[in-house]
MINU-625733 format. One line per field, with one value per residue (C-alpha): residue number from 1; chain; x, y, z. Coordinates in Angstrom, 3 decimals, always signed. Example, Ala and Ser with C-alpha at 12.3 -4.5 7.8 and 13.67 -1.06 7.14 Angstrom:
% residues 2
nr = (1 2)
kette = (A A)
X = (+12.300 +13.670)
Y = (-4.500 -1.060)
Z = (+7.800 +7.140)
This chain:
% residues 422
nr = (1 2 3 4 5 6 7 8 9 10 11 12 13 14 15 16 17 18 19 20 21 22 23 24 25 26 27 28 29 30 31 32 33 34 35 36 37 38 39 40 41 42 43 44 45 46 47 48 49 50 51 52 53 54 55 56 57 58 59 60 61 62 63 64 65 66 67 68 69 70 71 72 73 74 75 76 77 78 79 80 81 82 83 84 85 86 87 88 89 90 91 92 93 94 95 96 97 98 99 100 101 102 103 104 105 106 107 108 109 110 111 112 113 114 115 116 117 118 119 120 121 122 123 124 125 126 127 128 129 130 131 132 133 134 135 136 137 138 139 140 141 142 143 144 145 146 147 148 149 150 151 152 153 154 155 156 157 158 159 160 161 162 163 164 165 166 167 168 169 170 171 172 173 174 175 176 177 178 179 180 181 182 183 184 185 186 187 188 189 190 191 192 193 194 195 196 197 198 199 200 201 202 203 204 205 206 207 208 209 210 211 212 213 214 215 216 217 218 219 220 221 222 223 224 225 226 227 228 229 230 231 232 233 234 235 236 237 238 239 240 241 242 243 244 245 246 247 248 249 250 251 252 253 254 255 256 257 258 259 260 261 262 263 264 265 266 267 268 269 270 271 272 273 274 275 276 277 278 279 280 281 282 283 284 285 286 287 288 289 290 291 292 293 294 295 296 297 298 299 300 301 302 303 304 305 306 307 308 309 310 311 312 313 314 315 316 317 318 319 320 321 322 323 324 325 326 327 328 329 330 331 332 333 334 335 336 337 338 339 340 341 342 343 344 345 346 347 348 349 350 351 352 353 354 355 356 357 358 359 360 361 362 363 364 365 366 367 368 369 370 371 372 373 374 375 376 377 378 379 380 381 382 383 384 385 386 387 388 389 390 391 392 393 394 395 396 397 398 399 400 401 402 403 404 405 406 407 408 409 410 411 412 413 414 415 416 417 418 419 420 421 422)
kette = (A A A A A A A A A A A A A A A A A A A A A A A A A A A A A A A A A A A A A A A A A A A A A A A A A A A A A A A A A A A A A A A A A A A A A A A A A A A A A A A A A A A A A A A A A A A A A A A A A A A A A A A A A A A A A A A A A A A A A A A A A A A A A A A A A A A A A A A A A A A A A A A A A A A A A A A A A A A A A A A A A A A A A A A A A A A A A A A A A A A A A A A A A A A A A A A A A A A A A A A A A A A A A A A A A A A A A A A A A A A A A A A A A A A A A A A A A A A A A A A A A A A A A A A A A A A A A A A A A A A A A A A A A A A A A A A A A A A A A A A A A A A A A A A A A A A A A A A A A A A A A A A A A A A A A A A A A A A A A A A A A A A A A A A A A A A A A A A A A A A A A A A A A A A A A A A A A A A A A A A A A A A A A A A A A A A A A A A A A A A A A A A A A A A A A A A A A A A A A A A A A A A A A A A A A A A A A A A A A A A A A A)
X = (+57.567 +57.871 +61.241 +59.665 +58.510 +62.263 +62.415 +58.860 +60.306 +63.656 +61.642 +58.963 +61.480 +63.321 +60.333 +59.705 +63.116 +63.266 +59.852 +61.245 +64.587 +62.544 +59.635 +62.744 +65.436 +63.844 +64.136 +67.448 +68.173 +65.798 +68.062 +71.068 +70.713 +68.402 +71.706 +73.715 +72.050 +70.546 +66.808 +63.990 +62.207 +65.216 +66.064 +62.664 +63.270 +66.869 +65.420 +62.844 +65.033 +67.777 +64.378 +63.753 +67.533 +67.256 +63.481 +65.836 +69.276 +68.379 +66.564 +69.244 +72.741 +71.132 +70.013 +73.160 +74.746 +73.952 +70.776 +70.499 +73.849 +73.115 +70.172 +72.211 +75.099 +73.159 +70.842 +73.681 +75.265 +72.315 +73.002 +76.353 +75.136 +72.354 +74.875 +77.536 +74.810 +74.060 +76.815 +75.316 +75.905 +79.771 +80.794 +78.162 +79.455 +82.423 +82.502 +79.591 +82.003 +85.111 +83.171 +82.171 +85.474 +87.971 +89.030 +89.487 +88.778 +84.868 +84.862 +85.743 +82.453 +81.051 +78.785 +76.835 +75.608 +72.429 +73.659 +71.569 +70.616 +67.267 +66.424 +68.409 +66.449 +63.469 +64.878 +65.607 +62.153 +60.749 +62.467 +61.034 +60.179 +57.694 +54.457 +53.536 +51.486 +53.592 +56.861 +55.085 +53.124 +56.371 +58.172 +55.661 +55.700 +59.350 +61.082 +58.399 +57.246 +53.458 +50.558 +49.102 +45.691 +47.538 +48.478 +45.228 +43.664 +46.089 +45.104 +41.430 +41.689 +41.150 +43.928 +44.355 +44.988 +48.156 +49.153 +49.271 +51.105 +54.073 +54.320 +54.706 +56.929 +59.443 +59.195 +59.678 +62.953 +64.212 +63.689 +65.342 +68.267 +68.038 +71.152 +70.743 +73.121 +72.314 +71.070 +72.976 +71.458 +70.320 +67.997 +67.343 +64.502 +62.573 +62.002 +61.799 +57.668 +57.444 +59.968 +57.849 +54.662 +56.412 +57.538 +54.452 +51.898 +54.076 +53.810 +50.462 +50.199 +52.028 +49.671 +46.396 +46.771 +44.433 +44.164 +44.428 +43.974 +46.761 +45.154 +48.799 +51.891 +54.689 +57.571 +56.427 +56.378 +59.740 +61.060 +59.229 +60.779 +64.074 +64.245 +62.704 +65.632 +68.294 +66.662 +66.535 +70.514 +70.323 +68.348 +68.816 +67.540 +64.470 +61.517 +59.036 +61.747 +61.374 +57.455 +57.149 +59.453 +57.828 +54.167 +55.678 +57.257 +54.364 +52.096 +53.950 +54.513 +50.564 +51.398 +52.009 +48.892 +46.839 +46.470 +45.245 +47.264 +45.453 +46.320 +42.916 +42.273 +42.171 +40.607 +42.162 +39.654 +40.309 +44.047 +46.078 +48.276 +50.258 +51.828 +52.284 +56.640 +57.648 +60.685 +59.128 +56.814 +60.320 +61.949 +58.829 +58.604 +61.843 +61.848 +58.309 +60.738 +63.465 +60.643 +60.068 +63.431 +64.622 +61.533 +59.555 +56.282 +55.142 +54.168 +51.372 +53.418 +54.330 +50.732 +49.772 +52.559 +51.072 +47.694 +49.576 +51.593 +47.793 +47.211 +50.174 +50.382 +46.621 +45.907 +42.407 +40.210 +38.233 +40.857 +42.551 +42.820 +40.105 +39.388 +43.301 +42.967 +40.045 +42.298 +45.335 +43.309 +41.253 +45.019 +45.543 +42.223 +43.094 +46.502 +46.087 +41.929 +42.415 +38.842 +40.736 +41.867 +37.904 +36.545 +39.790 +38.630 +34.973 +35.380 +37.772 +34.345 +32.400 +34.993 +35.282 +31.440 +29.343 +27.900 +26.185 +28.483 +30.765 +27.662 +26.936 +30.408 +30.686 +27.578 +28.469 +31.813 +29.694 +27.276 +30.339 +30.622 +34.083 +34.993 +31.950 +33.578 +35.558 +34.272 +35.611 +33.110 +29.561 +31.857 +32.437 +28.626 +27.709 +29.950 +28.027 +24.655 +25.227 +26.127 +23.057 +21.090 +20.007 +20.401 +18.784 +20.845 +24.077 +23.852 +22.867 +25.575 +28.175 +26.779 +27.799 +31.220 +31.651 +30.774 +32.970 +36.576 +38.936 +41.015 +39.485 +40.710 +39.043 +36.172 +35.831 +35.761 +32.974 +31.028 +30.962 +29.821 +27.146 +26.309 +26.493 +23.817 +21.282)
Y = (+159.724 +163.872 +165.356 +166.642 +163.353 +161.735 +165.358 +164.824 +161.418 +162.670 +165.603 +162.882 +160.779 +163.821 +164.924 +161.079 +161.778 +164.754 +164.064 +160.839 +162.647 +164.840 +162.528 +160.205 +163.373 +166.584 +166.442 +165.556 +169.060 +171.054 +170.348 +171.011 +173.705 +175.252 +174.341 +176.082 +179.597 +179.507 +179.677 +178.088 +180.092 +180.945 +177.089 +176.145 +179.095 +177.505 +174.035 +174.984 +176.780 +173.636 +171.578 +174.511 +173.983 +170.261 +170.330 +172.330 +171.054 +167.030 +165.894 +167.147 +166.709 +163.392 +162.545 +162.815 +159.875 +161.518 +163.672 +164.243 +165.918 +167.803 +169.957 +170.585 +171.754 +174.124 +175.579 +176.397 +178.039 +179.819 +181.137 +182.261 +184.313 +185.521 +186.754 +187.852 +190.307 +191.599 +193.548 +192.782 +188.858 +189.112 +187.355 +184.588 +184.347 +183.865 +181.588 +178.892 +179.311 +178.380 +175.286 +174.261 +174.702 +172.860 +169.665 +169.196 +166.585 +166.685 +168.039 +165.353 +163.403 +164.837 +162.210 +164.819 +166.248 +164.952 +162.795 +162.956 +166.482 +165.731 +164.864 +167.880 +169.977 +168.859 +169.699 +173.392 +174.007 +172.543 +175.271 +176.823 +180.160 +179.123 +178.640 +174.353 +173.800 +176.468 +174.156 +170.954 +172.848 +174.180 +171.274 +168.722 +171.453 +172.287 +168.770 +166.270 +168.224 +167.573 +169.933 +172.543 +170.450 +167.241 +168.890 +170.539 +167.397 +166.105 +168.741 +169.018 +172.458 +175.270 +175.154 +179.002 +178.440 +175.960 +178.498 +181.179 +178.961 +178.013 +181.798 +182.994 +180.233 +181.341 +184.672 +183.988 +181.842 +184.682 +187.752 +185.956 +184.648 +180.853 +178.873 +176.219 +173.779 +171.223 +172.271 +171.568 +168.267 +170.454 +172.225 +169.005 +167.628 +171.044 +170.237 +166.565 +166.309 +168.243 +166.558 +163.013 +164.465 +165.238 +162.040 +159.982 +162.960 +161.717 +158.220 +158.348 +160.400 +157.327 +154.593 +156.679 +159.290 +162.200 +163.469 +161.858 +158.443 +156.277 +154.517 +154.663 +156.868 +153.946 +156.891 +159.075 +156.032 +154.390 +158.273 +158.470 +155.363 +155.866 +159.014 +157.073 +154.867 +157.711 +159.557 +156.243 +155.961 +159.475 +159.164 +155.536 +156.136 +157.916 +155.841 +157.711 +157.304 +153.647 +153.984 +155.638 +153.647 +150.742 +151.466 +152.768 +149.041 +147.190 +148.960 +148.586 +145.312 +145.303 +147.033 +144.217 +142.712 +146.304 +146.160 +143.295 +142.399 +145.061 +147.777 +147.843 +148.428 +145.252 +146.151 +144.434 +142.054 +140.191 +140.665 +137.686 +138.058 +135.439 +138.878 +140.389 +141.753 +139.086 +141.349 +144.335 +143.196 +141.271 +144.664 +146.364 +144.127 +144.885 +148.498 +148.039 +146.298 +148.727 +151.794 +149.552 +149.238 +152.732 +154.603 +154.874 +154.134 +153.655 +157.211 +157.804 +156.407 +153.613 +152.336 +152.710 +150.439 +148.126 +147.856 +147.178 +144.109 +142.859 +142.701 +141.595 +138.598 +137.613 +134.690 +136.256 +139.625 +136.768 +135.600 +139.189 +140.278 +142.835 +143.140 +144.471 +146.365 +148.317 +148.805 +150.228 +152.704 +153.766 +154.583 +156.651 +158.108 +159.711 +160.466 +161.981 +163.288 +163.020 +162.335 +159.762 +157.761 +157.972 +156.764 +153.815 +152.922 +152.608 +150.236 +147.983 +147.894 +146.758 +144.065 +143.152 +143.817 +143.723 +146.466 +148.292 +149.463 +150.687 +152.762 +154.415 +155.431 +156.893 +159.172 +160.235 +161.335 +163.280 +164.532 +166.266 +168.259 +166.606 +165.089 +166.910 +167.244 +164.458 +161.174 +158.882 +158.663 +158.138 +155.498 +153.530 +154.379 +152.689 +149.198 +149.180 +149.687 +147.394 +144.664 +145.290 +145.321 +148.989 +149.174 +152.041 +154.355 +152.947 +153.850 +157.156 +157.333 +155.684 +158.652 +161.464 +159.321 +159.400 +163.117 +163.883 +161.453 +163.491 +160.216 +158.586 +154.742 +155.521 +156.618 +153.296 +151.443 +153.026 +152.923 +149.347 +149.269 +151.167 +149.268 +145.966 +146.940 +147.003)
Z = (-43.410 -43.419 -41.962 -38.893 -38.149 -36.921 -34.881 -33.691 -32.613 -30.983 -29.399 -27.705 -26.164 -24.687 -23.247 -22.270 -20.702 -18.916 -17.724 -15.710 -14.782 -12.717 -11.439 -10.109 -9.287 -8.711 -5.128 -5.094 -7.286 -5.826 -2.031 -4.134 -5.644 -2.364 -0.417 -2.859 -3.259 +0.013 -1.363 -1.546 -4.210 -6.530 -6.278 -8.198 -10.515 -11.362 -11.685 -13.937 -16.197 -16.369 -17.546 -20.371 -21.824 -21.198 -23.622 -26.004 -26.338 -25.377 -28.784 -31.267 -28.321 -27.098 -23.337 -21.102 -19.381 -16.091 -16.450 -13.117 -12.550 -15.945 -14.831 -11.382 -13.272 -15.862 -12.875 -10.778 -13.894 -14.505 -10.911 -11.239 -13.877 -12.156 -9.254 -12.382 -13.006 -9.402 -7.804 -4.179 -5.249 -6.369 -3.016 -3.399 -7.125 -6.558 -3.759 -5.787 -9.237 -6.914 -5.959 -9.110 -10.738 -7.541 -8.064 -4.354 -1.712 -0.285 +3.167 +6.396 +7.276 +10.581 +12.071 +13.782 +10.036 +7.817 +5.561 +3.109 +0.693 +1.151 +4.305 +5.520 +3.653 +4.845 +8.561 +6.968 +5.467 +9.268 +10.746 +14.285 +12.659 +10.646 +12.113 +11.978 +9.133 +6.883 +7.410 +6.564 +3.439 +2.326 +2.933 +0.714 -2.221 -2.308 -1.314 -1.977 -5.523 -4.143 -5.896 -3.881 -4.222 -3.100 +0.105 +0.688 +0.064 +2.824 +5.449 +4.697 +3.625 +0.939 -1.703 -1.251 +2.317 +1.708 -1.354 +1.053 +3.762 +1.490 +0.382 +3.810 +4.383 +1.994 +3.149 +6.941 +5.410 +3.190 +5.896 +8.740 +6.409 +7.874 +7.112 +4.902 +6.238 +8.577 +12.119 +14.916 +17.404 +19.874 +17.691 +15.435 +18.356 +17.767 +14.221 +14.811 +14.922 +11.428 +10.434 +10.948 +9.622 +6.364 +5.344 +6.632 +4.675 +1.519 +2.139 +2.464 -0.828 -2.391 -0.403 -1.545 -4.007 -3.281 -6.757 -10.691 -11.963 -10.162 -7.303 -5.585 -6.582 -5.644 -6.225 -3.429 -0.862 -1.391 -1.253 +2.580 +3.057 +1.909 +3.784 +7.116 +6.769 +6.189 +9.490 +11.685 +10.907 +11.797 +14.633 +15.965 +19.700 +19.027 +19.022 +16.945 +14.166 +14.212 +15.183 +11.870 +9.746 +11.022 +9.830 +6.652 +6.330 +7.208 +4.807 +2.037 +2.428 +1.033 -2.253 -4.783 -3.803 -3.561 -7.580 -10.361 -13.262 -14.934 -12.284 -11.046 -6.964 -4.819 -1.204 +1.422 +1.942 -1.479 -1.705 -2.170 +0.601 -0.535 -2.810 +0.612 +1.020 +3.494 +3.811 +4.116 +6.628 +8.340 +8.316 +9.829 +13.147 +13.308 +13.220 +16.164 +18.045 +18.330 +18.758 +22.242 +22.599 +22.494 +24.198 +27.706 +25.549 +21.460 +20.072 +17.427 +14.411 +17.026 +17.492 +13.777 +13.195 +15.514 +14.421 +11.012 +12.455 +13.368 +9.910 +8.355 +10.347 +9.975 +7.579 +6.620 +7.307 +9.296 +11.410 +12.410 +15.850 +15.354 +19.291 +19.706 +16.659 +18.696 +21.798 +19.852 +18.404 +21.376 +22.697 +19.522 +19.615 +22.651 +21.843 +18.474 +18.666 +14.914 +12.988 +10.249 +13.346 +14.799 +11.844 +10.897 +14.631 +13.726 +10.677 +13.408 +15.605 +13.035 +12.200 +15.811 +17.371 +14.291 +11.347 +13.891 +16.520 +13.191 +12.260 +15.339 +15.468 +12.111 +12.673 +15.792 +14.526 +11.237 +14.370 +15.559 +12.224 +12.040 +7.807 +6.530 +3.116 +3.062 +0.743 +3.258 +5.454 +3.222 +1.450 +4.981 +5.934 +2.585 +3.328 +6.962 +5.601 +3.213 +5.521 +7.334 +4.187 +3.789 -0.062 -0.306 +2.298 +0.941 -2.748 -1.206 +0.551 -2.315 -4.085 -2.139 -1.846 -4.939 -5.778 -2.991 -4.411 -6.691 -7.082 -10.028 -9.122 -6.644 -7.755 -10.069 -6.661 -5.527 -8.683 -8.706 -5.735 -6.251 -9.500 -6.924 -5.279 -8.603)
C-alpha cells in the first residue's frame, strides 16, 4: 500500500460523508441559514462554501458528531465575515454574531408561527409577489435541492424557462426586501395553493423520478410527507391539507412492493401487495376522512386521494372498483383540465370499459396537441394496442416512449416490453 492510499481512503469516506450530510440535511441549512441572512441566493453561496471546508478539513479532523450543525455553523461564520467586510452590513453583523455567541433561552413558542425551518421557508419563497410558477420553481430548487431539469421535467417545459423563473424569483425577493420570518395567518391562505403544489411536485419527484437511474428517489417523498404532516398540524381545518396528505399516504403505502429484491421496477399490476404499508395506507383513510370532515367538498388532492383508497383496498387490478375510479376522475378532469389527469383517466376506462375506449381517449387527448413531448402517452398507447393485439403499432409506439424517457429505470421497463413483443 502507497501513503496516499490511507488519505485516498480517509478522503473517499469524507466525501461518502458530506455527500449524505447534504442529500439528508441540505434543506434543513439552506432554511437556516436563508432565515438568518435574509437571502435566498447568498444562503446557497454560504452552504456551498461550508461543503468546500467540510471536503477539506473532514478527512484529516474526522467527520463531526453533528455534521449537520457543522456546515450551519461554518456558513453562518462565513457570513459574519462577509458582513465584517461590508460597512453597509455592520448592523446585520452584529446582530447574527450576538446570536451565535448568547447562551440564552429560545424565544416563547407562538402557536400562530411555522414550526418547522422548512416548511416556513417554503411559505417565504411562495410569496404573493412572485408571479405562480416562479414561487413553486424557486421553491423546488432552493428548499427541495431539485435540478433545474427535474423541475422542467415537472412542468413540461424548457429548462431555460424554469432557470429564468428562479432568477427572477430571487430578484423580485431581494428588491422588495420580503421578510423571512413566518407570515402572519391572514396572509398564510394566499400562499396556501403554492404552498400544496410544492410538496406534492416533490413527492411525485420521489414516487417517479424524472431524470437518472433510480426508478424512485424515497428521500424526496418522506421529506413531502414529513412536511404534509408538519403543515396539517399547522393547518388542521383545511381540507386540501389533509386531501393532499392523504394521497401522499396512500401512495406510499405502494413503495416496498414498487421494486424487486434486485431494485428493479414492479408495475402495479404484479406487485405483491401483500408488501403494501398497512399503516401508511391506515394513516391515509384517515387523513380522507378528516379532508370530509373539515371541508364543504374534497379538493383536487382530495379526489386523487380517493381514487388511491380504490386501489389500496382492492385485492387485485381485477377486482378494483375501476367504474368509481372513472367517476372520481371525470370530477377532477373538470376541476383541474390537467392533460396527466386526462390521460390517468383514460387507462381507468380501459380497465373499466375495455382497451378501446382507453385508446380513443388517449388520441383524442394527443389530437388536442396536449403531452406532445411527453413519453407517457406512446407508452400507455403501446399497453392498449397491445391488449388489442396491434404488435406492430405498439413497438412503434414503445419506441417513441422510450426515445422520449430521461429516467433510465424507466426506460428498462419499456424496453422489455418492447423486446415482449418479438
Amino acid at each position: 500500500m502507497t501513503t496516499n492510499e490511507p488519505r485516498r481512503a480517509d478522503e473517499e469516506a469524507a466525501r461518502r460523508a458530506v455527500s449524505a450530510v447534504w442529500r439528508i440535511e441540505a434543506a434543513k441549512i439552506v432554511a437556516s441559514l436563508a432565515r438568518t441572512v435574509g437571502d435566498f441566493s447568498l444562503a446557497e453561496d454560504l452552504a456551498q462554501d461550508a461543503l468546500a471546508e467540510a471536503m477539506a478539513s473532514w478527512p484529516s479532523s474526522g467527520v463531526p458528531r453533528n455534521p449537520a450543525a457543522w456546515l450551519t455553523t461554518v456558513a453562518k461564520r462565513r457570513a459574519i465575515d462577509l458582513w465584517r467586510r461590508n460597512e453597509r452590513d455592520r448592523d446585520r453583523f452584529a446582530e447574527l454574531a450576538f446570536r451565535m455567541e448568547s447562551t440564552g433561552e429560545e424565544p416563547p413558542w407562538d402557536p400562530e408561527t411555522i414550526d418547522d425551518d422548512v416548511l416556513r421557508l417554503v411559505f417565504i419563497a411562495c410569496h404573493p409577489v412572485i408571479p405562480a410558477a416562479g414561487r413553486v420553481a424557486l421553491t423546488l430548487r432552493v428548499v427541495a435541492g431539485l435540478t433545474t431539469e427535474e423541475i422542467a421535467a415537472a412542468f413540461l417545459v424548457p429548462t431555460a424557462t424554469v432557470q429564468q423563473r428562479i432568477v427572477r424569483a430571487k430578484k423580485t425577493l431581494a428588491d422588495t426586501d420580503v421578510a423571512f420570518e413566518s407570515p402572519p395567518p391572514d396572509e398564510q391562505p394566499a400562499r396556501l395553493a403554492s404552498v400544496l403544489g410544492v410538496i406534492y411536485l416533490l413527492f411525485t419527484e420521489g414516487h417517479a423520478a424524472s431524470h437518472g437511474e433510480d426508478w424512485m428517489r424515497p428521500g424526496l417523498a418522506s421529506e413531502a410527507l414529513r412536511l404534509g404532516r408538519a403543515l396539517a398540524a399547522h393547518l388542521p381545518k383545511v381540507a386540501e391539507v389533509h386531501g393532499l396528505l392523504a394521497l401522499m399516504e396512500l401512495t406510499a403505502a405502494r413503495f416496498p412492493a414498487r421494486t424487486d429484491a434486485a431494485g428493479e421496477p414492479v408495475l402495479l399490476a404484479d406487485q405483491d401487495r401483500s408488501r403494501w404499508d398497512v399503516g401508511a395506507i391506515r394513516r391515509g383513510r384517515a387523513a380522507l376522512v378528516r379532508a370530509g370532515e373539515v371541508g364543504p367538498g374534497l379538493g383536487a388532492y382530495g379526489l386523487q386521494a380517493s381514487i388511491a383508497e380504490c386501489h389500496s383496498i382492492a385485492p387485485s387490478v381485477a377486482e378494483t372498483d375501476w367504474d368509481r375510479i372513472v367517476t372520481l376522475y371525470d370530477a377532477l378532469v373538470s376541476l383541474t383540465r390537467s392533460p396527466i389527469v386526462e390521460l390517468n383517466r383514460a387507462v381507468a376506462v380501459a380497465e373499466a370499459s375495455g382497451p378501446e375506449g382507453g385508446l380513443a381517449a388517449v388520441d383524442a387527448l394527443l389530437a388536442r396537441g396536449e403531452l406532445a413531448d411527453h413519453h407517457l402517452p406512446p407508452a400507455v398507447r403501446a399497453e392498449l394496442l397491445t391488449r388489442l393485439g396491434r404488435s406492430p403499432e405498439a413497438r412503434d409506439a414503445l419506441d417513441l416512449a422510450i426515445a422520449r424517457t430521461a429516467n433510465e429505470s424507466e426506460r428498462g421497463v419499456l424496453e422489455a416490453k418492447r423486446d415482449a413483443l418479438g
